[in-house]
LUMFI-9266 format. One line per field, with one value per residue (C-alpha): y, x, z. Coordinates in steps of 0.1 Angstrom, whole numbers. Each point is the difference from the previous one (the first is absolute). Layout:
N
c2: c(Y_...);
c1: c(X_...);
c3: c(Z_...);
//
This chain:
384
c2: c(0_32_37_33_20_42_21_41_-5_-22_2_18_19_-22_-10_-29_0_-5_-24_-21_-1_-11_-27_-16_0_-14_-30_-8_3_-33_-13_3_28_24_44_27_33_33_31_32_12_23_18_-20_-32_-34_-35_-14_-36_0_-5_33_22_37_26_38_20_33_15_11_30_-3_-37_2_-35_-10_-2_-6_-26_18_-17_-6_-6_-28_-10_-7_-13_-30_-1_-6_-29_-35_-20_-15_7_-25_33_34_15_30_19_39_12_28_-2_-36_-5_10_-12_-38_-3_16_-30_-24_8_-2_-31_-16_-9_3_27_6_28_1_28_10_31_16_29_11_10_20_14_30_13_5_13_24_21_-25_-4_-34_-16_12_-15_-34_-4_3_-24_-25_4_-3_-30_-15_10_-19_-30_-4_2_-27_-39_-3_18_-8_17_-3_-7_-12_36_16_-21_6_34_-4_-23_30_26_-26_-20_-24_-19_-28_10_-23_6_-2_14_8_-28_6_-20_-5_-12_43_7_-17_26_38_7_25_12_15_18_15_5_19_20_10_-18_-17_-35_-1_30_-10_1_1_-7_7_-8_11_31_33_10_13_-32_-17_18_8_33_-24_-20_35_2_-31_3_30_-18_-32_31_9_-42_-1_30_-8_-18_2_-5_-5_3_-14_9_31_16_30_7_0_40_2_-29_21_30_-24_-13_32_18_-28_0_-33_5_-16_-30_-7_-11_4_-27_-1_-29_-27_-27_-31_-25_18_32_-9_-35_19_25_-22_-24_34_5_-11_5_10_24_3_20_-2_3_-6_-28_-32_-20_11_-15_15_-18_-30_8_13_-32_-21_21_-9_37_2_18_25_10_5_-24_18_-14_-22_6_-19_-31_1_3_-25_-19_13_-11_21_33_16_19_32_25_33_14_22_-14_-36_-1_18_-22_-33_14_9_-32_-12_16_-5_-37_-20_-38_17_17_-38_-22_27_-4_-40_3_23_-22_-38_23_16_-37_-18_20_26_-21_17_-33_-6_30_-1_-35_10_33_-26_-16_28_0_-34_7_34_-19_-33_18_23);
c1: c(0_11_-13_3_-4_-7_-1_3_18_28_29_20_-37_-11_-37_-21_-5_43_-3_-27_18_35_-14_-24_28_23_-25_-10_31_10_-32_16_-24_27_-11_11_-8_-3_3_12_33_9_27_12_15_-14_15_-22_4_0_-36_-8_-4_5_-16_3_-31_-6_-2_-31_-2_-29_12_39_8_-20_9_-16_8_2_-25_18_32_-11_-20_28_19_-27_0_33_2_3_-15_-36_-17_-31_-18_4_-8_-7_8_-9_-30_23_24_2_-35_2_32_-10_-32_17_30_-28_-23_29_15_-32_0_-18_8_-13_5_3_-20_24_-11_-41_8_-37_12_31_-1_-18_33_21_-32_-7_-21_-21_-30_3_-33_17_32_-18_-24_30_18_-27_-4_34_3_-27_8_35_-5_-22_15_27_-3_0_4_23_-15_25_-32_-33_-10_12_-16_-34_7_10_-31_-21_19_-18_33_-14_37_10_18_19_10_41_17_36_19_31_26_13_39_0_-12_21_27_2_12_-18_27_18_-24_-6_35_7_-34_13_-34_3_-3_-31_-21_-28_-3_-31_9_-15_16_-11_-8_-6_-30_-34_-21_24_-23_36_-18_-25_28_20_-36_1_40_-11_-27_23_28_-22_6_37_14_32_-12_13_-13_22_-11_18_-7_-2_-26_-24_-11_34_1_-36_5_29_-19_-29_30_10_-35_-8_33_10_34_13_-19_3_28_1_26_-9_2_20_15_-22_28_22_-11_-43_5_19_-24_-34_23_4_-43_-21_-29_-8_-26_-23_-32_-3_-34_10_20_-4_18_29_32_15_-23_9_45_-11_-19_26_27_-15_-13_-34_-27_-24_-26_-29_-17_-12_1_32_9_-29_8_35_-8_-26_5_35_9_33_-25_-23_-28_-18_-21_11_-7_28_-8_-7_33_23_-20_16_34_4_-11_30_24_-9_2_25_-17_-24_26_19_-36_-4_34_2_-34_4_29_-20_-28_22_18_-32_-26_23_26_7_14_-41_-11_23_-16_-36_19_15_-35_-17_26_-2_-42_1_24_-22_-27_9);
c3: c(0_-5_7_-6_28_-5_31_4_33_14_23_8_4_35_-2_3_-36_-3_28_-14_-38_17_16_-25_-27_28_9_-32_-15_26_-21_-34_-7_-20_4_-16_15_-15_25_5_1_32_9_27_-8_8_-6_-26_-13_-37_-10_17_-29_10_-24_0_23_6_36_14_18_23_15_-10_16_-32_-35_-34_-29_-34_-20_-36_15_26_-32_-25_30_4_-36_-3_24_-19_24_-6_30_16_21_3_41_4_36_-4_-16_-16_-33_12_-6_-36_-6_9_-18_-32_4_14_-29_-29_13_4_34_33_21_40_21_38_14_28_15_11_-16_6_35_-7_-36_15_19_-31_-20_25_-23_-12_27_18_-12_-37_12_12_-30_-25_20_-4_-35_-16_23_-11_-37_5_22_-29_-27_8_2_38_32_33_32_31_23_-1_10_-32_-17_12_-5_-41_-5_18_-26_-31_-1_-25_-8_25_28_20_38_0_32_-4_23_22_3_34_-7_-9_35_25_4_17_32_18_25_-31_-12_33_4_-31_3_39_14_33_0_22_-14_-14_-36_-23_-39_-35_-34_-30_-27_16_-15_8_-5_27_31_15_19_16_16_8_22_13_8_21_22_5_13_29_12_-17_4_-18_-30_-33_-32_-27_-41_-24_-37_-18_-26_-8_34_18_2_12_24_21_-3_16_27_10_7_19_25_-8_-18_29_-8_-33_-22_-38_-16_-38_-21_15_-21_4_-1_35_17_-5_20_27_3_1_24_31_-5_29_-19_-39_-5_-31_-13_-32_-21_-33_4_-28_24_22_-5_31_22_-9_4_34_12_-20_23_32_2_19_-24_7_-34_-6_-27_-29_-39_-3_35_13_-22_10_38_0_28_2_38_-4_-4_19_-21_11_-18_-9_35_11_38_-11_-17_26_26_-21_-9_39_8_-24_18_32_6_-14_7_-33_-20_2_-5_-35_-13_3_-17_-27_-14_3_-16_-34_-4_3_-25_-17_-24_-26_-23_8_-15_-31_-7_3_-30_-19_-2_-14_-23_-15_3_-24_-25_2_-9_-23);
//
C-alpha cells in the first residue's frame, strides 16, 4: 500500500495535527504501508526522513506560526512524483484540500480526509469581524462542502462525528483516534526541569502543554489558578507552548498579580526538555472546548501525571473512564476544588499516576489505531 499524504502544517509547527501525521506514517510504515507527505516548508529546520516532501508556503500574517502551500508549485511537485499511489489523505481543509482531490482525481484513486480540528468553535477569533453566528454558519458549510466531496472521512472521536453527520455529512466517516506509543513516554526527569527553571523540588506544580491560542480557555484556568492560590499559596503553573495569544496571555498574567505564579517556557522539544517538564507536574491542567481529541492528555496520563479536564468533544472520549483523570465542568470553584485536592494529598496524586499509565497502555495503542487506518485504506481501494 502506498499513500500520499497532503497537509498545510507539520513540524517543526507543534500541533496535534503534526503529532497525529508522525505517528500514523510511523505505525504504519512497521505495516508496510509506504507515505509520502507533502507539507510546508518553514524557516526552522526539522529532520525529515526522505519521503517528507517540503514545498515553498507563504507566511500568514494574522497566525505567523502558520504557513501556506503554493498551490501550482506543491502541484507540479505531486505531479512530478513517479510513484503510483493506492490513496491520497488529506489532513487540512486548506491548499491541502485542493491539492489532494486534484492528485486523487488525476490518478484515479480514492482519497480521505481527517477532519482534525472543530473549527466552528474558534474560526471566529481570527475573523473577528465577521459576526460569530457568520463565523459558525460558514464553518459548517465548507465543512460539510468538503468532507463531502471526498471518498471518506476519519473523525478522531465519536463526538466529532456526530457533529459532521449533524452539519449533512453524507460521506462515511469513520472514528480513528490518534494512538500513543508508550516506548516514547518512559523518559524525563522532573528534578531537572525544576532545577534549570530554579523551582523547588516540593512546590507544587500545575502543567499545561500545548498552542497558546484563544480556543485553549487558558484565561479560565488563570481563574481557576487564582482560587486554588488562596489553598496553595505557592503554586505554580507552568505553560509550555507558544502561539497567537502569548502577548494577550501575559497581559492577562500580569493584571491578575500572578507573574509570580506562572512560568512561560515555549516549545520544548518532544524527544528531551517536554518529558522533563511533564515528569516535575503534580497535576496537568486542561479546558479546552474545541478540542477533536487532546493529545496531551493522553502524554500526561501516559507520564504518570494526574489529570484534571473537563470533558467536552474529544476530550470526553479520551477521558472516558480515564482512572488517571479527574473530570470537572468548567466551574472556576469545581475545578480549583479538584486541582487542590490534587495537590493536597499525595495517597491520590500516587492512585492517579499508577492509573493514568495502566489506562493509556491498555485502550490508547497507537500500532491499534494505525491498523483500524490501514483498514480503511484497503476498504476505499477495495471498493473503488
Amino acid at each position: 500500500m502506498r499513500v500520499l499524504m497532503v497537509s498545510d502544517v507539520y513540524f517543526p509547527r507543534v500541533n496535534g495535527v503534526s503529532t497525529s501525521i508522525q505517528t500514523f506514517r510511523r505505525d504504519l510504515a512497521a505495516r508496510g504501508c509506504e507515505s509520502w507527505l507533502v507539507a510546508p516548508q518553514y524557516p526552522e529546520v526539522w529532520a525529515d526522513d526522505e519521503r517528507v516532501l517540503r514545498q515553498p508556503a507563504r507566511y500568514l500574517v494574522f497566525d505567523p506560526e502558520d504557513r501556506m502551500l503554493k498551490p501550482r508549485v506543491a502541484l507540479a511537485a505531486c505531479r512530478a512524483l513517479a510513484h503510483d499511489f493506492d490513496v491520497v489523505h488529506i489532513h487540512t481543509p486548506f491548499v491541502a484540500h485542493w491539492l489532494g482531490l486534484k492528485v486523487a482525481r488525476e490518478r484515479g484513486v480514492p482519497v480521505l480526509e481527517t477532519y482534525h480540528t472543530f473549527f466552528e468553535e474558534y474560526l471566529h477569533h481570527y475573523l473577528p469581524l465577521l459576526p460569530d453566528a457568520a463565523a459558525r454558519a460558514f464553518a459548517r458549510t465548507v465543512s460539510r462542502l468538503q468532507c463531502n466531496a471526498v471518498d471518506a472521512v476519519v473523525a478522531p472521536s465519536r463526538q466529532l462525528a456526530d457533529v459532521l453527520a449533524a452539519y449533512g455529512v453524507t460521506r462515511p466517516i469513520r472514528t480513528i483516534p490518534t494512538g500513543l506509543d508508550l516506548a516514547e513516554f518512559t523518559g524525563g526527569d522532573g528534578a531537572a526541569f525544576r532545577a534549570k527553571h530554579g523551582i523547588g523540588a516540593h512546590r507544587p506544580l500545575l502543567l499545561l502543554v500545548g498552542r497558546v491560542a484563544h480556543e485553549k480557555n487558558i484565561g479560565f484556568l488563570l481563574e481557576v489558578l487564582a482560587a486554588v492560590r488562596r489553598d496553595v499559596p505557592d503554586v505554580l503553573f507552568v505553560i509550555a507552548g507558544e502561539g497567537p495569544a502569548l502577548a494577550g496571555l501575559r497581559r492577562d498574567i500580569a493584571a491578575a498579580d500572578l507573574a509570580g505564579h506562572v512560568l512561560l517556557v515555549g516549545y520544548l522539544d518532544r524527544r528531551g526538555a517536554l518529558l522533563d517538564c511533564y515528569r516535575a507536574a503534580d497535576a496537568f491542567v486542561f479546558a479546552s472546548r474545541t478540542e477533536t481529541q487532546g493529545l496531551v492528555l493522553l502524554e500526561s496520563l501516559a507520564l504518570g501525571v494526574p489529570v484534571v479536564s473537563t470533558a467536552v468533544l474529544g476530550t470526553k472520549e479520551v477521558l472516558h473512564e480515564a482512572d488517571g483523570a479527574i473530570v470537572v465542568e468548567e466551574n472556576v470553584a469545581a475545578f480549583a476544588s479538584a486541582v487542590t485536592r490534587v495537590l493536597r494529598e499525595p495517597d491520590l496524586r500516587a492512585r492517579l499516576r499508577r492509573a493514568g499509565r495502566d489506562f493509556v497502555a491498555q485502550r490508547w495503542s497507537s500500532t491499534e489505531m494505525a491498523g483500524r487506518l490501514y483498514s480503511l485504506y484497503e476498504d476505499l481501494v477495495r471498493t473503488r
